[in-house]
C-alpha positions in Angstrom: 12.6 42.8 16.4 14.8 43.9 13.1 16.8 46.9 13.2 15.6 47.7 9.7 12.4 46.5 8.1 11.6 46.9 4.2 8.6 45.9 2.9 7.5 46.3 -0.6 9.1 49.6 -1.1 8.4 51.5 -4.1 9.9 55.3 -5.0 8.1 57.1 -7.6 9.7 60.3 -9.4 7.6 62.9 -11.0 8.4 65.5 -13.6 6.2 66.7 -15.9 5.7 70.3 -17.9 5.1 71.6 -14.2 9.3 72.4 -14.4 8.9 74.3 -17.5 5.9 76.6 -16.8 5.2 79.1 -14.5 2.0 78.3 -11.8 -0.4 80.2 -13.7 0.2 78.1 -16.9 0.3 74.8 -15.2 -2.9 75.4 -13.3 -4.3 76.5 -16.8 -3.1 73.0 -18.1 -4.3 70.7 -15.6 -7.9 72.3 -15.8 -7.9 71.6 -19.6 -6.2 68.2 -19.3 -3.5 69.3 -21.4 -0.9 68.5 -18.8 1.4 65.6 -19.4 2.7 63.9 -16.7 6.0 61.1 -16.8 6.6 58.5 -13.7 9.6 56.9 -12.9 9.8 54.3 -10.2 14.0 54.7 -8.7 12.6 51.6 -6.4 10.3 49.0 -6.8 8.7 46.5 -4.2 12.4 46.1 -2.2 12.1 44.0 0.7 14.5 43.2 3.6 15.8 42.9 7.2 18.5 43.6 9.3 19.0 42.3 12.8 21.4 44.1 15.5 25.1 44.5 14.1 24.4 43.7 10.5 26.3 45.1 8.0 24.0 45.6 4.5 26.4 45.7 1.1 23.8 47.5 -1.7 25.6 46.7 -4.9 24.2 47.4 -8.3 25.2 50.0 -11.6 25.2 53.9 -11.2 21.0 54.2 -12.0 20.4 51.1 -10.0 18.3 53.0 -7.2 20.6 52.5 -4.6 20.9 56.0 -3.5 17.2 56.8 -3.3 16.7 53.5 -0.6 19.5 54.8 1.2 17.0 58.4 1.6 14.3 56.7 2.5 16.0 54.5 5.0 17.3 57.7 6.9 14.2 59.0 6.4 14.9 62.0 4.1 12.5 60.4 1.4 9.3 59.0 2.1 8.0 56.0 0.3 5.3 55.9 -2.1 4.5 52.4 -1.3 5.8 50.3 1.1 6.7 50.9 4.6 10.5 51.1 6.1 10.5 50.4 10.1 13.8 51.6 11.6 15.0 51.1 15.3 17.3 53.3 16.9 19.2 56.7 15.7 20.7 57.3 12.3 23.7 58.9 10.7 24.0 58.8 7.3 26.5 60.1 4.9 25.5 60.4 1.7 26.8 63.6 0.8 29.8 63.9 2.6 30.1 67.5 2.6 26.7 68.6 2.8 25.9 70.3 6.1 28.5 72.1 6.8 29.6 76.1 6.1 32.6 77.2 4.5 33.0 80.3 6.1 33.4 78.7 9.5 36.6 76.6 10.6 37.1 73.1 11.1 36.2 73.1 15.2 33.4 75.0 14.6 32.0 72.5 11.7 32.5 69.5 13.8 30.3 70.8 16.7 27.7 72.1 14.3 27.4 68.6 12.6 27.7 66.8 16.4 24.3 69.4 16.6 22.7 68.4 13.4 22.9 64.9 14.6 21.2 65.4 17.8 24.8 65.5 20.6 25.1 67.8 23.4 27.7 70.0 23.9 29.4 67.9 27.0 29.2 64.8 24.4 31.1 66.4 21.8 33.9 68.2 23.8 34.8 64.5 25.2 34.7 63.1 21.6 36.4 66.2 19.5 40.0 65.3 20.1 39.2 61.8 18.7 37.7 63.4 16.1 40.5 65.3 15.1 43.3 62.9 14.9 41.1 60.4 13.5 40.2 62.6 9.9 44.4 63.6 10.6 43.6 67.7 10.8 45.3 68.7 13.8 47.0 70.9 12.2 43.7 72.1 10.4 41.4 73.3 13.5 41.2 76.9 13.2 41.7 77.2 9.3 37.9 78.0 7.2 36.4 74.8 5.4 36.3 76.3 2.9 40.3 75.8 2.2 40.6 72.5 2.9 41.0 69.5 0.4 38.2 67.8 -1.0 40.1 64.8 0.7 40.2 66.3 4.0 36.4 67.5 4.0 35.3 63.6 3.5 37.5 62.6 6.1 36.5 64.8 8.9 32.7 63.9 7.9 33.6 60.2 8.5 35.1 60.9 11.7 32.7 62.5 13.0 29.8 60.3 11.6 31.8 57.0 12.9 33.6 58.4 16.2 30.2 59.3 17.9 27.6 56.3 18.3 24.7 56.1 16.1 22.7 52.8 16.5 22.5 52.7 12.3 25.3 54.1 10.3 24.7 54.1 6.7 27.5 55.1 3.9 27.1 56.2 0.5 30.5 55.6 -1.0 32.5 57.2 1.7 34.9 54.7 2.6 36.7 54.9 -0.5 38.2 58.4 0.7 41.6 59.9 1.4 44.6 58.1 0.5 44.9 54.1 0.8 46.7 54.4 4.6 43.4 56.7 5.4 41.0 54.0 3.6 42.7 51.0 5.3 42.0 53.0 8.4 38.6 53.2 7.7 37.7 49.6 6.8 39.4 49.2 10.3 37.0 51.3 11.8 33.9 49.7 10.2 34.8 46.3 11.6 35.1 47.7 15.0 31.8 49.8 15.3 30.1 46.3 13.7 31.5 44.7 16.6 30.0 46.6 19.3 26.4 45.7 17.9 25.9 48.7 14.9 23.9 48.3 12.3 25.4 49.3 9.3 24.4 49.9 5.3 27.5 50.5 3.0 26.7 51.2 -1.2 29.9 50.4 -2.9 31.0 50.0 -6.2 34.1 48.0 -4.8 33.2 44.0 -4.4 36.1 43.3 -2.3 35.2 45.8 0.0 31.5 44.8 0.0 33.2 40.8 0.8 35.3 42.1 3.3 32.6 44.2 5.4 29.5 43.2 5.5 27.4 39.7 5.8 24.3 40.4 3.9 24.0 41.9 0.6 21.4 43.6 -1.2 21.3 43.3 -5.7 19.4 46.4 -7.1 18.9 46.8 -10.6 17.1 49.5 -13.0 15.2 49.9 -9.3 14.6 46.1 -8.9 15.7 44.1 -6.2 17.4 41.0 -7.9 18.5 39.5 -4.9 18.8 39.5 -1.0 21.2 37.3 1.3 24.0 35.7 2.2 26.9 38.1 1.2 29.2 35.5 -0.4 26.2 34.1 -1.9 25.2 37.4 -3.7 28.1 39.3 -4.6 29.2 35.7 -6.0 26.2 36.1 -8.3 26.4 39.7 -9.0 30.0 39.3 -10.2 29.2 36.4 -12.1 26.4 39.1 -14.1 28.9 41.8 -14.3 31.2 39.3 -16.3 28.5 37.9 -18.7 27.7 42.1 -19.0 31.0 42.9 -19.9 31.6 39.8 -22.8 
């Protein structure tokens, strides 16, 4: 059974006068028909699967709809057509420093993110130390989140998202973070969670990095899925579009 099933998903925005007006006014409109209404589909009829220890590249321009399939997959967004099947427990980082409170210090984020994704206590005092040298803030523990580097944020939110065991871990941009030592690290990191049977889905604008982690690939664009496959085979054909786009 795949990990991850997609099939004919469609994700349909709304707006409208309805963000303008206040309730009375709208309901006033809507009884008169004098209420207009604009669609826009983000996704349209994607399809795919991912077996056990996968690695999904979604490649396509900023608009493309990559972000909103990447919701839906973890199951923040539902679709309006279409039907996603997933297997197994999630963390996804799509914001990387959503979730947590600046007031509080760096130990106390970590263990109230460990909560937010479902680990007890016992779990997350064995995995904490790792966690800490890992995003590099040893020195960091004790000081508000609220002062630390945008750089250091992301990194601790990758640690902790990739140094406790999800059986899908999917990545909005995120492995681009930190310096290049802390970046190398990461990719490092990827390659070994794939290996003990994760299932992962990575967006990234970088093609090399899409080549070098992951063996399927996923083409979205304007919300369209122009292709799904083999990753050579795809990001072979998506560069190919991206120099024809740029002549």
């Amino acid at each position: 059974m795949p990990v991850i099933k997609a099939s004919g998903v469609s994700i349909r925005y709304i707006t409208g006068d309805f963000k303008d007006i206040g309730l009375k006014e709208y309901i006033t409109r809507k009884l008169t028909k004098n209420f207009v209404v604009h669609e826009f589909w983000a996704n349209k009829n994607i399809s795919f699967e991912l077996e056990k220890g996968d690695m999904l590249g979604i490649v396509g321009s900023n608009g493309a709809g990559k972000s909103t399939l990447l919701k839906a997959i973890s199951g923040i967004m539902v679709p309006t057509r279409g039907r996603i099947q997933v297997q197994g427990s999630v963390a996804a980082l799509l914001e990387l420093t959503s979730g947590f409170d600046g007031d509080l210090t760096v130990r106390e984020n970590t263990y109230l993110r460990g909560a937010l994704l479902g680990y007890t206590r016992k779990f997350m005092d064995e995995k904490y130390p790792e966690i800490i040298d890992f995003a590099e803030l040893q020195d960091f523990q004790d000081r508000p989140f609220k002062q630390l580097s945008s750089g250091m944020k992301s990194r601790l939110a990758f640690s902790i998202a990739c140094l406790v065991n999800p059986d899908i871990l999917i990545l909005d941009e995120v492995l681009s973070v930190g310096d290049g030592a802390f970046r190398e690290k990461s990719g490092q990191r990827m390659k070994e969670i794939l290996a003990n049977g994760v299932t992962g889905i990575l967006v990234s604008h970088s093609l090399s990095q899409i080549r070098s982690l992951c063996n399927k690939v996923l083409w979205l664009d304007h919300g369209e899925q122009m292709a799904f496959g083999e990753a050579k085979e795809v990001c072979d054909r998506y560069q190919a579009f991206l120099e024809t786009k740029g002549k």
